[in-house]
C-alpha positions as CSV (number, residue, x, y, z in Angstrom):
1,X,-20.2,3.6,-2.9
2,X,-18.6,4.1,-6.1
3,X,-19.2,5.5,-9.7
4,X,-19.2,3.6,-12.6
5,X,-16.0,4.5,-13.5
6,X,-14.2,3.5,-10.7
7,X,-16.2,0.1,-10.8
8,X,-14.8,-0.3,-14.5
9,X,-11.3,0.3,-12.9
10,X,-11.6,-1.9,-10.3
11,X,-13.3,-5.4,-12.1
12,X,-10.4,-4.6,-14.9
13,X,-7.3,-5.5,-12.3
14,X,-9.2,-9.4,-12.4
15,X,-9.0,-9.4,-15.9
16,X,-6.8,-9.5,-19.2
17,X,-8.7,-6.8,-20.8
18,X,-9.6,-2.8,-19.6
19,X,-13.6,-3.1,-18.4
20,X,-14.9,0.3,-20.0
21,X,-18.1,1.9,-18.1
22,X,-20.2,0.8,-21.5
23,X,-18.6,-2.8,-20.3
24,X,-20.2,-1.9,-17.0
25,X,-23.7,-0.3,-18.1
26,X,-23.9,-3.6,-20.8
27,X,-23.6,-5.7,-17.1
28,X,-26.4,-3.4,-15.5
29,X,-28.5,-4.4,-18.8
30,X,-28.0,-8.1,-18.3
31,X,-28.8,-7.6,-14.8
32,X,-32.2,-5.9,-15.7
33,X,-30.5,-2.5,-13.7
34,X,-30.7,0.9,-15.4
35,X,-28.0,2.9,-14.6
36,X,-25.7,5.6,-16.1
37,X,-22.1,6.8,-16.4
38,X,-22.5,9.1,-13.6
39,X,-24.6,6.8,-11.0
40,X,-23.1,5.3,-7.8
41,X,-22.9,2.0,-7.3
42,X,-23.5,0.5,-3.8
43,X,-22.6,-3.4,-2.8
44,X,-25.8,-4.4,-3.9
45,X,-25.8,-3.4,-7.3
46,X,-22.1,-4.6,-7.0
47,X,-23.1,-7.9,-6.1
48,X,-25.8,-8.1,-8.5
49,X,-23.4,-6.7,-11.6
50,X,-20.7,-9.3,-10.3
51,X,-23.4,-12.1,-10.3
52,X,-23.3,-11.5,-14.1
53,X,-19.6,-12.2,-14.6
54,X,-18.8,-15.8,-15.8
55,X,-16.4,-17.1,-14.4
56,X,-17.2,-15.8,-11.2
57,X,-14.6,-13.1,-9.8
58,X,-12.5,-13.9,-6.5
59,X,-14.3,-10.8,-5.0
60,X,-17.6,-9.5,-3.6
61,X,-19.8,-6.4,-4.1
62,X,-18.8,-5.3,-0.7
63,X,-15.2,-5.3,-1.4
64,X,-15.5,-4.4,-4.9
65,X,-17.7,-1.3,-3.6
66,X,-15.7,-0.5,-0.2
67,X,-13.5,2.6,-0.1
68,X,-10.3,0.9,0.8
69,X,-9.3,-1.0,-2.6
70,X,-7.4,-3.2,-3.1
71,X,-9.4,-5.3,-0.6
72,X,-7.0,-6.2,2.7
73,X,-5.3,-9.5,2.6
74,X,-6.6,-12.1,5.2
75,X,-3.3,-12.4,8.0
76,X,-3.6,-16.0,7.8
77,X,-1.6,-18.1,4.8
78,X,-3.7,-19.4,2.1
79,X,-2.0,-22.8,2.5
80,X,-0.8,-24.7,5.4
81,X,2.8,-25.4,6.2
82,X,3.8,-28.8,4.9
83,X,5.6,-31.0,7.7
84,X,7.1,-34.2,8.0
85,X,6.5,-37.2,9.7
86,X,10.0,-38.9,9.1
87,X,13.3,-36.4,10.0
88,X,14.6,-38.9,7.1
89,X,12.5,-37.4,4.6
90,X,13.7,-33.9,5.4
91,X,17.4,-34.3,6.1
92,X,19.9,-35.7,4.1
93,X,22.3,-38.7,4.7
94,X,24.7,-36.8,5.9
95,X,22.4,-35.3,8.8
96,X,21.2,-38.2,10.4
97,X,23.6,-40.3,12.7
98,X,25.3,-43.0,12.1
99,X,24.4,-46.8,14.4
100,X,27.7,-47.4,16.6
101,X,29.7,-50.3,15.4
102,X,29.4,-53.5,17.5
103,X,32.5,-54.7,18.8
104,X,33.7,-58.2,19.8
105,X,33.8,-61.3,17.1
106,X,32.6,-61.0,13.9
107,X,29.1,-63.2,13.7
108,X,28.4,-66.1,11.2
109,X,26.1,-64.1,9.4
110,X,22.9,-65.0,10.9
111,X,20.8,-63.5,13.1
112,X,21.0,-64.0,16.6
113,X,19.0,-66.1,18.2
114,X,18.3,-68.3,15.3
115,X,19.4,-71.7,15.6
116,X,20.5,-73.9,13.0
117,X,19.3,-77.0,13.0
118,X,21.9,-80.5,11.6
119,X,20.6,-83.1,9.8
């Protein structure tokens, strides 16, 4: 639990603007809660102040109300890695190899096994 105060402090790091408690108790009046500067608030009454707050806040009443703030981080990244099908798409010419040179007579400019046909 937490008092109003603290609440203020804490919705005011999602937004531009410092959340005063009147900010707080005019959110408890939309929500049809009475409350007062020195009430605790609960994740309930979190949630149900939060629920009030357009557009919606990345955070719950349980965080917002926990007694570790700022919430923890989840481990995991919020994106996956990007990877590559093609080592060509990641490495530049000069990594990749280079196709050894045929030797023996130069060809004729087609392709082998094509035949030409006279007529």
């Amino acid at each position: 639990m937490i008092n109003v105060q603290e609440f203020a402090r804490r919705l005011s790091t999602f937004t531009a603007e410092a959340i005063t408690s009147d900010d707080v108790v005019d959110l408890a009046t939309a929500a049809d809660v009475r409350i007062s500067a020195d009430l605790d608030i609960d994740a309930a009454l979190a949630q149900r102040l939060l629920d009030q707050i357009s557009p919606a806040l990345p955070v719950t009443g349980t965080q917002i109300a926990a007694s570790q703030w700022p919430p923890p981080m989840p481990s995991r990244p919020a994106a996956p890695p990007v990877s590559f099908s093609s080592p060509g798409a990641v490495n530049g010419p000069a990594d990749q190899r280079l196709r050894p040179r045929r030797s023996g007579p130069a060809g004729s400019g087609r392709r082998p096994g094509s035949r030409r046909t006279d007529r």
